[in-house]
MARNU-976825 format. One line per field, with one value per residue: x, y, z of N, C-alpha, C, CB in turn. Coordinates in nm, 3 decimals, m for minus. Glycine has a CB too. Example, Ala and Ser with C-alpha at 12.3 -4.5 7.8 and 13.67 -1.06 7.14 Angstrom:
<rs>
npx	(1.319, 1.285)
npy	(m0.569, m0.225)
npz	(0.780, 0.708)
capx	(1.230, 1.367)
capy	(m0.450, m0.106)
capz	(0.780, 0.714)
cpx	(1.320, 1.290)
cpy	(m0.330, 0.003)
cpz	(0.780, 0.787)
cbpx	(1.131, 1.408)
cbpy	(m0.447, m0.060)
cbpz	(0.905, 0.572)
</rs>
This chain:
<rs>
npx	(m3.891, m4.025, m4.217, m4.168, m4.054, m4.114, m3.915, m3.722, m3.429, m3.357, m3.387, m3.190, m2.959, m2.901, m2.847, m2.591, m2.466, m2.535, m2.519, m2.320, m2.344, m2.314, m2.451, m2.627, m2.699, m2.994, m3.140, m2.918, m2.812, m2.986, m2.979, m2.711, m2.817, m2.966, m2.775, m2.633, m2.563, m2.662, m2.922, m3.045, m3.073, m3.251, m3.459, m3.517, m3.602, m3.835, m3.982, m4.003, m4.158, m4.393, m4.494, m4.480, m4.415, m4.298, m3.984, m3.722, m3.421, m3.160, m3.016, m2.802, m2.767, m2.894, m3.082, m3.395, m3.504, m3.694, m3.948, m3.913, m4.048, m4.295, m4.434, m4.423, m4.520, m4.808, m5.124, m5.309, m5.383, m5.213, m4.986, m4.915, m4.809, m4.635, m4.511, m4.392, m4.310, m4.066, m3.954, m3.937, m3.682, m3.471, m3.447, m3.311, m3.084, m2.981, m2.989, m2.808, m2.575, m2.645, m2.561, m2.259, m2.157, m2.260, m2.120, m1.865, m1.838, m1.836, m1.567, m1.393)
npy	(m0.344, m0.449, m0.275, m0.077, m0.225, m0.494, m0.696, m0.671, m0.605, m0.800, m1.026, m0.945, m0.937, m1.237, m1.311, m1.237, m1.348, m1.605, m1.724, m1.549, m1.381, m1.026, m0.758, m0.454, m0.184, m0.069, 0.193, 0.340, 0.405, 0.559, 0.763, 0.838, 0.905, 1.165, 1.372, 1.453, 1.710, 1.745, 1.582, 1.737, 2.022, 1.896, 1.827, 2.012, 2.239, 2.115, 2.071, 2.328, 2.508, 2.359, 2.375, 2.633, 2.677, 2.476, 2.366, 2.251, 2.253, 2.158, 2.312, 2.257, 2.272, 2.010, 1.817, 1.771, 1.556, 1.488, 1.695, 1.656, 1.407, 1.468, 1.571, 1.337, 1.088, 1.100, 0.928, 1.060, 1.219, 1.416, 1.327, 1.114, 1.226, 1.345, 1.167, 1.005, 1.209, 1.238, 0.988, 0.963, 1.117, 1.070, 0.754, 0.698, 0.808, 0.627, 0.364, 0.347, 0.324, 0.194, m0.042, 0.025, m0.054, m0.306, m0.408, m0.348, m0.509, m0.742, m0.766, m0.828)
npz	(5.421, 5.650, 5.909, 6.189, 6.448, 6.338, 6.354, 6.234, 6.281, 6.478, 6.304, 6.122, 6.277, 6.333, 6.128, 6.098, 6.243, 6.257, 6.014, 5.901, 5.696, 5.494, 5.603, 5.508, 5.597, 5.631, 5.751, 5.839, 5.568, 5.446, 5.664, 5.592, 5.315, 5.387, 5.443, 5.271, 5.071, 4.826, 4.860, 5.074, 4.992, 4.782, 4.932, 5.066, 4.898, 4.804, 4.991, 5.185, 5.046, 5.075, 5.363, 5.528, 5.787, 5.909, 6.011, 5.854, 5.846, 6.131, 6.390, 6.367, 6.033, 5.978, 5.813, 5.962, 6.153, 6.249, 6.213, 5.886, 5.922, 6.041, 5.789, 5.620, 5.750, 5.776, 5.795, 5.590, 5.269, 5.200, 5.306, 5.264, 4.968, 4.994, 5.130, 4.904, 4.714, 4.869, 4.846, 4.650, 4.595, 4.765, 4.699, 4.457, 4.515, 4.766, 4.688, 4.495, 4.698, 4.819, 4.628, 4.610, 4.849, 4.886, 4.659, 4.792, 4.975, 4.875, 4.749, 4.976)
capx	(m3.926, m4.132, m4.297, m4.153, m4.134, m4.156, m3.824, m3.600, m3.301, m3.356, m3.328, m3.041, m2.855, m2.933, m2.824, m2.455, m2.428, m2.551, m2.441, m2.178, m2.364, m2.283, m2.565, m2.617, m2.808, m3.116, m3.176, m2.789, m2.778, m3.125, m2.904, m2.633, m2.862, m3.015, m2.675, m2.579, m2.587, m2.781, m3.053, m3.080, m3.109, m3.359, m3.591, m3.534, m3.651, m3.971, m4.095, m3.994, m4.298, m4.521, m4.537, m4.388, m4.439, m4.179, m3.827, m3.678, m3.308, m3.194, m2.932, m2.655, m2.793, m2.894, m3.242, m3.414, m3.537, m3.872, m3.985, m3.909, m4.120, m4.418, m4.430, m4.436, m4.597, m4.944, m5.230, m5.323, m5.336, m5.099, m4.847, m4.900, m4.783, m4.512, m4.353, m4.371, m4.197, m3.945, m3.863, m3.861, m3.534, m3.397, m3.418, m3.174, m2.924, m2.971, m2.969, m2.664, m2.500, m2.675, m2.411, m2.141, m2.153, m2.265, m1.960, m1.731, m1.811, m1.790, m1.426, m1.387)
capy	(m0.484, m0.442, m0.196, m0.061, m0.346, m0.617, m0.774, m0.633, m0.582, m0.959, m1.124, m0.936, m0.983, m1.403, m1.396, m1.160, m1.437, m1.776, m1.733, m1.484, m1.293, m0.936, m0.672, m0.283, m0.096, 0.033, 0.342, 0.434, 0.443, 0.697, 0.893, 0.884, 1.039, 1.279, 1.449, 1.458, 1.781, 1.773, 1.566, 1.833, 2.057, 1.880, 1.825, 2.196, 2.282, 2.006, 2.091, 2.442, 2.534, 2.267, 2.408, 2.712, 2.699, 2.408, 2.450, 2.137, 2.211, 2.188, 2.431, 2.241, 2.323, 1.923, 1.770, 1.780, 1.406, 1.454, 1.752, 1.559, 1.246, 1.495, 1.597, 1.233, 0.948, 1.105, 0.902, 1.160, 1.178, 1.518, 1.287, 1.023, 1.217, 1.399, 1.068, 0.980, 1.271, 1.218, 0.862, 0.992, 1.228, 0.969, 0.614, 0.642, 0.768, 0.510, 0.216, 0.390, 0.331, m0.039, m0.163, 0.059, m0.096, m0.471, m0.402, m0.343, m0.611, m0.853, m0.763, m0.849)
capz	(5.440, 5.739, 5.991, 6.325, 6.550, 6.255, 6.367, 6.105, 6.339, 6.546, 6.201, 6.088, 6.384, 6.351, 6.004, 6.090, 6.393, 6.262, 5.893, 5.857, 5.580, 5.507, 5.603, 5.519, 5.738, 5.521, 5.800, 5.790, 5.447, 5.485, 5.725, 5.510, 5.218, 5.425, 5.516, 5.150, 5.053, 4.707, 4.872, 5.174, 4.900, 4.650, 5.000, 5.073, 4.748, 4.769, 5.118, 5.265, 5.031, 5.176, 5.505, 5.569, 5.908, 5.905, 6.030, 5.788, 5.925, 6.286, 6.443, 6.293, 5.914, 5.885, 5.806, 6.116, 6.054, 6.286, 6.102, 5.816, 5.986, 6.052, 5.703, 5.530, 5.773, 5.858, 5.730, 5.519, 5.136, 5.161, 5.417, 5.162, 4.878, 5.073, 5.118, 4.749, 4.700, 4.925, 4.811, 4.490, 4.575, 4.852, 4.671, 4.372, 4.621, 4.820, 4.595, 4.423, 4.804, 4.832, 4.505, 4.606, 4.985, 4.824, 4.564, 4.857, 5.054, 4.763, 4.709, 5.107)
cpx	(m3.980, m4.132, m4.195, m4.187, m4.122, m4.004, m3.682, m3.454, m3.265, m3.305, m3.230, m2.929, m2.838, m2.834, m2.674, m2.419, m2.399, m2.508, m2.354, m2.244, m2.368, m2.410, m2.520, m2.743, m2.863, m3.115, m3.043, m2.785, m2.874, m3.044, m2.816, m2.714, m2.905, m2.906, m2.619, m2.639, m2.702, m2.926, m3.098, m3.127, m3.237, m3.511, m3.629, m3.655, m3.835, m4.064, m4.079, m4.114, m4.391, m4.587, m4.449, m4.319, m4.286, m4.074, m3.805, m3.519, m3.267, m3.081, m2.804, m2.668, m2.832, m3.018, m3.301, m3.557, m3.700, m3.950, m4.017, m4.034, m4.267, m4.460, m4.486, m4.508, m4.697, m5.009, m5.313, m5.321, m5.231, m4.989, m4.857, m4.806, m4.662, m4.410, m4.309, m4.274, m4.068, m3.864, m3.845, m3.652, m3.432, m3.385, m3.380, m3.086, m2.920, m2.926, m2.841, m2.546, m2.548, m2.561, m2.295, m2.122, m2.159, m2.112, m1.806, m1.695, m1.778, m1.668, m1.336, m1.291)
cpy	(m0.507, m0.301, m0.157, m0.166, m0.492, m0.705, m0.745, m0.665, m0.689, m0.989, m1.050, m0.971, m1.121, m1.393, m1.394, m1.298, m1.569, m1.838, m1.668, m1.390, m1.144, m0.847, m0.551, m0.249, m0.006, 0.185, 0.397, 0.479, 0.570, 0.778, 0.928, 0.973, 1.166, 1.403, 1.471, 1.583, 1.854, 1.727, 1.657, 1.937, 2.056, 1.874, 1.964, 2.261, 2.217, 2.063, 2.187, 2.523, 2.449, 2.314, 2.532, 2.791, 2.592, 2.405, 2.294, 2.116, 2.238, 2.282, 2.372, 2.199, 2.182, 1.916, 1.744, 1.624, 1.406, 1.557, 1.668, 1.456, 1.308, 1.534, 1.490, 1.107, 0.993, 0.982, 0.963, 1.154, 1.291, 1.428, 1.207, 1.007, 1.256, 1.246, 0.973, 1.042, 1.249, 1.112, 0.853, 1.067, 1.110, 0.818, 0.601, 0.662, 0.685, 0.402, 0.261, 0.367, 0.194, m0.063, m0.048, m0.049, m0.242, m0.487, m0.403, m0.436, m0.783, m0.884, m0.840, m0.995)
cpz	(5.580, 5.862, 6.079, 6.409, 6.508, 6.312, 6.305, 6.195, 6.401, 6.456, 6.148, 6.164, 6.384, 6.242, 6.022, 6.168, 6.342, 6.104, 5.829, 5.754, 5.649, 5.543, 5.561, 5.562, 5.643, 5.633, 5.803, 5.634, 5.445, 5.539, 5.683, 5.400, 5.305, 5.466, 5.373, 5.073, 4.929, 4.732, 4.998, 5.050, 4.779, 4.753, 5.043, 5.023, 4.775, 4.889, 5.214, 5.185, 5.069, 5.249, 5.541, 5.719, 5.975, 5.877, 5.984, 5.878, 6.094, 6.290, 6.381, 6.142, 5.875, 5.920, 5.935, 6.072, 6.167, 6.210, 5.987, 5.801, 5.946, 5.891, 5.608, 5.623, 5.857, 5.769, 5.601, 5.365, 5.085, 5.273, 5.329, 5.004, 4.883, 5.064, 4.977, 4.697, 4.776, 4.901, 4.692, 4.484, 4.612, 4.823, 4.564, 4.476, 4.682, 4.761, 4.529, 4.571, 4.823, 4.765, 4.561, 4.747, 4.939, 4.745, 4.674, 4.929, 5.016, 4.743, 4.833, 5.131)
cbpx	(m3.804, m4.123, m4.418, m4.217, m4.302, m4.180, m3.874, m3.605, m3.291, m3.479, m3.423, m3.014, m2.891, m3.109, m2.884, m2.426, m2.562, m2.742, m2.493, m2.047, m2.510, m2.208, m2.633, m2.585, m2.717, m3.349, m3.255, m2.646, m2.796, m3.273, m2.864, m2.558, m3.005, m3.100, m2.575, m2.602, m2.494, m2.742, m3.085, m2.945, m3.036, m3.324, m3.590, m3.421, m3.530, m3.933, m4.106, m3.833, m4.326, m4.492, m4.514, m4.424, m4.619, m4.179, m3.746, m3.672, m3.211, m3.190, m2.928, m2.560, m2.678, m2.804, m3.264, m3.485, m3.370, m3.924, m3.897, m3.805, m4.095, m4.437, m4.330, m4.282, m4.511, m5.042, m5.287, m5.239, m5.466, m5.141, m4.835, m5.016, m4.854, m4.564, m4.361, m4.477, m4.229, m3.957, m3.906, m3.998, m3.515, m3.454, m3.506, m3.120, m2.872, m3.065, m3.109, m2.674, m2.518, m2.846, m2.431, m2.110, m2.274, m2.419, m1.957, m1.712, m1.915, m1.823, m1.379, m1.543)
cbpy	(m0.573, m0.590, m0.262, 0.039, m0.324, m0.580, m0.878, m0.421, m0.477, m1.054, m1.180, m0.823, m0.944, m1.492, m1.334, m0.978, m1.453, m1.825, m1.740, m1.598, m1.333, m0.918, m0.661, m0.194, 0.011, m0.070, 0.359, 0.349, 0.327, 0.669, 0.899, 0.774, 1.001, 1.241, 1.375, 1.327, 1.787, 1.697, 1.414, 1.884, 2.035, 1.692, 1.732, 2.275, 2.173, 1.800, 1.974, 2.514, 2.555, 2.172, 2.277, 2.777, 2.651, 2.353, 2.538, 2.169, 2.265, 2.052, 2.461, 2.119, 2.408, 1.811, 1.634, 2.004, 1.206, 1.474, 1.833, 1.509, 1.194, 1.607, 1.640, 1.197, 0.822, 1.276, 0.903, 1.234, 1.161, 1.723, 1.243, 1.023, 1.255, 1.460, 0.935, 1.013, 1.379, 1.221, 0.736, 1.160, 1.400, 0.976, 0.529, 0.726, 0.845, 0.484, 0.169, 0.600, 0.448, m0.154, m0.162, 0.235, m0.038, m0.498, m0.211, m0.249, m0.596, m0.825, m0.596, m0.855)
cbpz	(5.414, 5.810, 6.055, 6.363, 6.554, 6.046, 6.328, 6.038, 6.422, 6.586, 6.089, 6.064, 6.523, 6.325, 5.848, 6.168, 6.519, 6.302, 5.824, 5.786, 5.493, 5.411, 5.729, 5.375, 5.898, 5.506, 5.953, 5.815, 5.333, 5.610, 5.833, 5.460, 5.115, 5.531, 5.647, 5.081, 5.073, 4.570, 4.886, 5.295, 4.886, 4.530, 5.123, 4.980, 4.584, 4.789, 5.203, 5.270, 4.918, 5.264, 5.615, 5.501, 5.944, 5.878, 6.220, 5.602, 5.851, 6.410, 6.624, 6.370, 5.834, 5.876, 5.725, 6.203, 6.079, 6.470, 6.073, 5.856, 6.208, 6.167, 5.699, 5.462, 5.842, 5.854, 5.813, 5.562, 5.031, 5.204, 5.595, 5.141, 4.811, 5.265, 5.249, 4.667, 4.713, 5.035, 4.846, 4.406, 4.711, 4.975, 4.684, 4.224, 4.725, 4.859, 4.461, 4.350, 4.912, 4.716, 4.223, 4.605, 5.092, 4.684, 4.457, 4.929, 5.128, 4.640, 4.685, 5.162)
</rs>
């Protein structure tokens, strides 16, 4: 819901402040999938043939998230499709961690 820069984090912070509503942090939840072993795994699988030149994990065996970066947000119509793929693996888990996290804070 918007760009680098677009505000995202101002207006969440207004809303936690000036109306009490609950937030979840869309890029934690991202860093939460990315540390989740089946999707380290399914990007493994997707993009250590891509580029084989590209070291995906870092020294402590997790997604090395600029790698990663260079891989999926060139301009490009192969960085284009790269990140298709990737939000193919990484946005059920996610959204399966949106309603668990919404579900928890409901109960609250």
């Amino acid at each position: 819901m918007g760009g680098i820069g677009s505000g995202k984090t101002s207006l969440t912070n207004w809303l936690k402040s000036h109306l009490k509503l609950a937030v979840v942090d869309g890029d934690a939840v991202g860093h939460l999938a990315l540390a989740d072993e089946e999707i380290k795994a399914q990007i493994m699988r997707t993009f250590s043939r891509a580029d084989q030149n590209c070291q995906l994990l870092d020294a402590q065996s997790q997604i090395d998230r600029r790698e990663l970066a260079a891989l999926v947000f060139g301009n490009d119509e192969t960085s284009r499709e790269n990140r298709r793929k990737l939000e193919a693996i990484m946005h059920p888990w996610m959204v399966r961690e949106f309603e668990r996290q919404f579900e928890q804070r409901r109960r609250m």
